[in-house]
N, C-alpha and C positions, 0 to 999 in steps of 0.2 A: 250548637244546633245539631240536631240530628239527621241522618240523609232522608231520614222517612216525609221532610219538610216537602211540599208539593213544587213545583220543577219551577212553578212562575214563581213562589215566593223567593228561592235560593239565587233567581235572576235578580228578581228587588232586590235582594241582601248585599249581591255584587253593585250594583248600580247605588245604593246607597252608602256602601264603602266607599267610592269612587266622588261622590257629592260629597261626601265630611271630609275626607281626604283635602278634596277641592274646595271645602269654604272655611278648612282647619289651615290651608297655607294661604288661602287668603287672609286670612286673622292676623297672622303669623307676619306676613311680608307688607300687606297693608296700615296696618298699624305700627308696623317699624318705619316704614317709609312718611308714615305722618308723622309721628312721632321726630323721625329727624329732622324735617321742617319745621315744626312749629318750638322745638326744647331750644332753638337756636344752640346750636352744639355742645348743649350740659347732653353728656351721654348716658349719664350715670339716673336722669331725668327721663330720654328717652327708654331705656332700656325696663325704666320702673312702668313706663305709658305700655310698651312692648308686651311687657312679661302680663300685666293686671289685663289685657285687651284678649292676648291667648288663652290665659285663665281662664275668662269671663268665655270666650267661644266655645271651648275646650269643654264645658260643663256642660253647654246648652246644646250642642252638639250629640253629646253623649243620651243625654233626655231623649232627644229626638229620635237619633236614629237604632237607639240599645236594640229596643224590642222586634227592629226589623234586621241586624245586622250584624247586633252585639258592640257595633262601636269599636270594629277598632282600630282603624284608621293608623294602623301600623304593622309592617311585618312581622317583628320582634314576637308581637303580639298575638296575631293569629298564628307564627309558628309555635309560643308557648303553650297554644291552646291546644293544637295538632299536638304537639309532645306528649300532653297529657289525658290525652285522651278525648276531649273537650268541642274538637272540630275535626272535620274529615280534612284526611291528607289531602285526597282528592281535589279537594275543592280551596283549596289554602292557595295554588296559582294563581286562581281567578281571582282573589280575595289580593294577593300581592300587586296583581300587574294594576289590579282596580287602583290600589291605594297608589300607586307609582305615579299612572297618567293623572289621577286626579290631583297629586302633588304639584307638575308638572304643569297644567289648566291652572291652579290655584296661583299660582306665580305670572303666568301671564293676565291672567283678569285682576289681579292688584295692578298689574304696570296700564293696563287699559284705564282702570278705575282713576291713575293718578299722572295720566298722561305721559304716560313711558313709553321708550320704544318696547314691546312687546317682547323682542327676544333679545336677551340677554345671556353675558353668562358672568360670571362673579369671580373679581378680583379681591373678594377681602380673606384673607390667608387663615385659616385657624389649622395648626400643627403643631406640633412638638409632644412630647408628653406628657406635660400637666393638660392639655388638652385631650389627648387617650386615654390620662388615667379618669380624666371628670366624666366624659362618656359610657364608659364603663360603671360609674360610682350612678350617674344620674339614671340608665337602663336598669341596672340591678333597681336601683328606688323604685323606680317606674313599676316594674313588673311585681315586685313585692306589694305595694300599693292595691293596686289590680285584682292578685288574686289575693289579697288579706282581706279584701271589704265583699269578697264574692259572696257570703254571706248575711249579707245587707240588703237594702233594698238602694233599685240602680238609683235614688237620688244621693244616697249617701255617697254610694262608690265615685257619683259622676262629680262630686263637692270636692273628696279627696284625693283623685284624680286632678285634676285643675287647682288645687291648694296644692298639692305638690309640686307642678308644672310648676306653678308659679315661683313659687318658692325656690326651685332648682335653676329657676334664670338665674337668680343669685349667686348661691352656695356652689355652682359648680364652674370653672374656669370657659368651660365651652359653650355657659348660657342654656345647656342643657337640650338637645337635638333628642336622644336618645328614641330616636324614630330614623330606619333606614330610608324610607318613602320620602317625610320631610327633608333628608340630609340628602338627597338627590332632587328635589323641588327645588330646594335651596341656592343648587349651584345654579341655577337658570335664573337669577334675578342678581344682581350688581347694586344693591340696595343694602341698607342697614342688616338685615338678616340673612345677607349670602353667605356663602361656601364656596369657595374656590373649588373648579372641578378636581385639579389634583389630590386635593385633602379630603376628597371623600372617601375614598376606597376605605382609609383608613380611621376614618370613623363610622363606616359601616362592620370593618373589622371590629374594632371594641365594642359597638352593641351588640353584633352577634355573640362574641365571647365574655357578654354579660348575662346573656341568655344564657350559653354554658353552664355559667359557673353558676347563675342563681337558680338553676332547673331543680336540684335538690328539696331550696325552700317553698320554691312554687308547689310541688309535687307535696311538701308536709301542708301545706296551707291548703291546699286543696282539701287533702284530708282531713283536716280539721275544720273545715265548713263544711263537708259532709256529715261531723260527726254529732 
C-alpha cells in the first residue's frame, strides 16, 4: 500500500489486520479444540481436522480482507513487505501490535465459544531443535509462497497460501506456526494448539531469522513479478 492511501482507509487496513488476526486464531485454536473432542484421541486424526479447518479459514480470510489490508495477518509478513520496499516502515507498528492483540482476542473467543475458562496459558512444551529447525523451514516456505504468487491474482495467491499452510502442519515437526503473532496467541490457550510461554521466544527467534535469511529470494521474486 501506499502512504498516499486516505488516513480512514490505512485505520480500516489496521482494524482489519486485527479481525483476521482474530478469526485466523480462532480457526486455529477452535478447531484444534474440537477436533480433540470429537477424534477421541486419534491425534494424528485431529491434527488432519486442525490443519484442513486453518487451511479452509486461511484462504477465505485472505479473499476478504487482501484488498483492504493486503492480509497479512503476520509480522514476518508485513516486515518482509517494509524490507522491500512494499509497505511503510511507519506504519508496520500499527500493522504488528494489530496482528498481536488480535491473536490474543482470537484465543480467548475459541475458549468462550467452547466453554473455556477464557484465560489461559499453555502447558504443552514445543522445543528442542528439530522444532527450530521446522520453524525456520516452514517461515522461509511461507514467505517464498507469498511473494512467488504476487504476480497472480489474490485468488490464486490466497489457494496457495492455505495449500501450503496446510501442508506444512504435516511436513514440519512444529506443525508449522511460522507466524510471530499466532506463536504469541498461542501461548494464551492450554488447548490442542498451545505453546508454552517459555518456548516462544525461541520460535519467534527462527521466524525472524527466516526472514533473514530468505530476504535474498523474496527481494529476486519480487523482481521477477515486476518483470
Amino acid at each position: 500500500m501506499s502512504d498516499s492511501i486516505p488516513r480512514q482507509l490505512r485505520t480500516d487496513a489496521v482494524l482489519a489486520e486485527f479481525l483476521a488476526t482474530t478469526f485466523l486464531l480462532i480457526a486455529v485454536i477452535g478447531s484444534g479444540i474440537a477436533a480433540e473432542r470429537l477424534c477421541s484421541g486419534n491425534v494424528g486424526l485431529a491434527l488432519l481436522a486442525n490443519s484442513i479447518a486453518t487451511g479452509a479459514a486461511l484462504f477465505v480470510l485472505i479473499l476478504v480482507v487482501g484488498p483492504v489490508s493486503g492480509a497479512h495477518m503476520n509480522p514476518v509478513v508485513t516486515v518482509s513487505a517494509a524490507l522491500v520496499g512494499e509497505f511503510p516502515w511507519r506504519r508496520a507498528p500499527l500493522y504488528v501490535i494489530a496482528q498481536i492483540a488480535g491473536a490474543i482476542v482470537g484465543a480467548w473467543v475459541a475458549h468462550l465459544m467452547f466453554d473455556l475458562p477464557v484465560l489461559q496459558v499453555s502447558q504443552h512444551m514445543r522445543s528442542g531443535t528439530g522444532q527450530w529447525v521446522a520453524e525456520i523451514v516452514a517461515t522461509i516456505g511461507l514467505l517464498m509462497v507469498i511473494w512467488g504468487t504476487t504476480a497472480y491474482r489474490t485468488p490464486i495467491g490466497a489457494g496457495a497460501v492455505a495449500a501450503y499452510i496446510t501442508g506444512a502442519y504435516w511436513f514440519t515437526a512444529s506443525t508449522s506456526f511460522a507466524n510471530p503473532a499466532a506463536t504469541i496467541g498461542r501461548a494464551f490457550t492450554d488447548t490442542f494448539a498451545g505453546i508454552r510461554p517459555l518456548d516462544v521466544p525461541m520460535f519467534v527467534v527462527a521466524q525472524l531469522a527466516a526472514l533473514v535469511m530468505v530476504l535474498p529470494v523474496i527481494r529476486a521474486l519480487k523482481r521477477a513479478a515486476a518483470s
